[in-house]
N, C-alpha and C positions, 0 to 999 in steps of 0.2 A: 679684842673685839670692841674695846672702846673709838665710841665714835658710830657705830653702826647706825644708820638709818633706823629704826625702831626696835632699838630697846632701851629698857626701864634698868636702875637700881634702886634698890630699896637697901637706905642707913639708917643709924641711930645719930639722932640732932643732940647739938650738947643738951639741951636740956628733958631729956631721955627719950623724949617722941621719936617717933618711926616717920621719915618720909620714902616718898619716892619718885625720881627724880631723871632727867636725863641723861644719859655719861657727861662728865664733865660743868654740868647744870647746877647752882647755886638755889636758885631757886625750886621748890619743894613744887611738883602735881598734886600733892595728896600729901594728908599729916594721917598718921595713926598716933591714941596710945600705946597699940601692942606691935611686934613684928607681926604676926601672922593677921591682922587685919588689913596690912600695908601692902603684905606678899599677893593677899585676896586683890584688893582692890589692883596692883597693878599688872593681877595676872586679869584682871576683867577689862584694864583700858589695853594692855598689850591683843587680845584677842580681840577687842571690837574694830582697832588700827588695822585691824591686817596678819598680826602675830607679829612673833618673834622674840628676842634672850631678854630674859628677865636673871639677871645677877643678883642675890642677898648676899648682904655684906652682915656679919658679925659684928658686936658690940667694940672690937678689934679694928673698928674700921675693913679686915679682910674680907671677900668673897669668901664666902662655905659651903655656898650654893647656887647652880647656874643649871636653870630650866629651856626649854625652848616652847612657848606658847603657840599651838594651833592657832592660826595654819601656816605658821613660820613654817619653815624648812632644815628641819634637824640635820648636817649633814654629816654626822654621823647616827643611824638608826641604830637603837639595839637589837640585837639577837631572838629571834626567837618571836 
C-alpha cells in the first residue's frame, strides 16, 4: 500500500525521535519523543484528511502495526 493517496507512517529518526511521515517522504509532518505520541498525532491529522492507513514501523525500521483511520475504508472489516 505504499504510495497510497492518504496514509501516514510513523519511524524512529536516528536520533531516537518518533516522526511521521508520508510513504516514501524524507521529510518528517510531526516529531515525537515517544512512539505513542507520534501514533496519536498522526492518527488525528489521518482522521481530519479524510482517513485512511496509518503503518508503525518498529525501532527495526519494520511495520508491527497497520490501523485504518475513520473514515477510511477498511476493506477488510472484522467479524462480529
Amino acid at each position: 500500500m505504499a504510495g497510497q493517496a492518504n496514509s501516514r507512517d510513523v519511524v524512529q529518526r536516528p536520533d531516537g525521535s518518533w516522526a511521521v511521515t508520508k510513504p516514501g517522504g524524507e521529510r518528517a509532518l510531526f516529531t515525537a519523543d515517544t512512539q505513542a505520541e507520534a501514533v496519536k498525532r498522526a492518527s488525528e491529522l489521518l482522521h481530519r484528511d479524510g482517513g485512511g492507513e496509518l503503518r508503525i514501523h518498529g525501532a527495526d525500521g519494520q511495520v508491527r502495526d497497520q490501523r485504518t483511520i475513520a473514515p477510511g475504508n477498511d476493506p477488510v472489516p472484522p467479524k462480529g
